[in-house]
C-alpha positions, 0 to 999 in steps of 0.5 A, spaced: 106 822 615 108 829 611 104 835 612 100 837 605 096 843 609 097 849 604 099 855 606 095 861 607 097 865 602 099 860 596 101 863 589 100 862 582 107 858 582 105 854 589 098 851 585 102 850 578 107 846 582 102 842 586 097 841 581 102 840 575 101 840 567 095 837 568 091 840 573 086 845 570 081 849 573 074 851 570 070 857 572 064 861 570 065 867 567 061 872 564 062 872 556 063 879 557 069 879 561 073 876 554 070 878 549 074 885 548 080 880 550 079 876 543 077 882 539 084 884 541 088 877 539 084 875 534 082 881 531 074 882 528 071 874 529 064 872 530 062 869 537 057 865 537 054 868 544 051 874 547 055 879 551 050 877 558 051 868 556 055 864 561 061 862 558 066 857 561 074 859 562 078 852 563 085 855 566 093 851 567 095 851 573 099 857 573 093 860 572 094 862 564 088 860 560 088 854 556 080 854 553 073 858 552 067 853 552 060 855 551 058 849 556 060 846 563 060 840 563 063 840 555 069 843 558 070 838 563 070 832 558 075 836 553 080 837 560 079 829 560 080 827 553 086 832 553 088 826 559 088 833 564 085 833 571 079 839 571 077 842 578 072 847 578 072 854 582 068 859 584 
C-alpha cells in the first residue's frame, strides 16, 4: 500500500501536483483584502459589496486565484458546473 501522508511542510507546487487542474480551494476573505487588487486590474469599476462583506476567493491549486463570488455555496456550484472539484479552507 503507497504512502500518501503529506509532509509536513507542502509547497504551492506539492498541492498543484496532488490536486490537479481540478482541484480549487474556496476561502472566506473580507471584501476588503481585494478591493485594492481589483481597482488595480481593472481600473475604476463599481463593486456591488461593502468593504466589511464577506466575499468567497475560489483558488487553483497552485494557489492563483480564479474567481471572486459573493456567496459560499454559489462558488461551490460554479466550481462543479466548471467540472472542478472545490474544497473548502480556512
Amino acid at each position: 500500500m503507497e504512502d500518501t501522508t503529506l509532509p509536513m511542510s507542502t509547497s504551492s507546487n506539492d498541492l498543484a501536483e496532488l490536486g490537479g487542474r481540478k482541484l480549487v480551494y474556496i476561502r472566506a476573505i473580507p471584501a476588503s483584502d481585494v478591493m485594492g487588487d481589483l481597482e488595480s486590474e481593472f481600473g475604476d469599476v463599481e463593486l456591488d459589496f461593502e468593504a466589511d462583506a464577506t466575499i468567497y476567493s475560489v483558488h487553483a491549486a497552485d494557489g492563483e486565484r480564479i474567481a471572486l463570488v459573493g456567496d459560499r455555496d454559489l462558488a461551490f456550484a460554479a466550481a462543479r458546473q466548471y467540472e472542478m472539484n472545490p474544497v473548502s479552507v480556512h
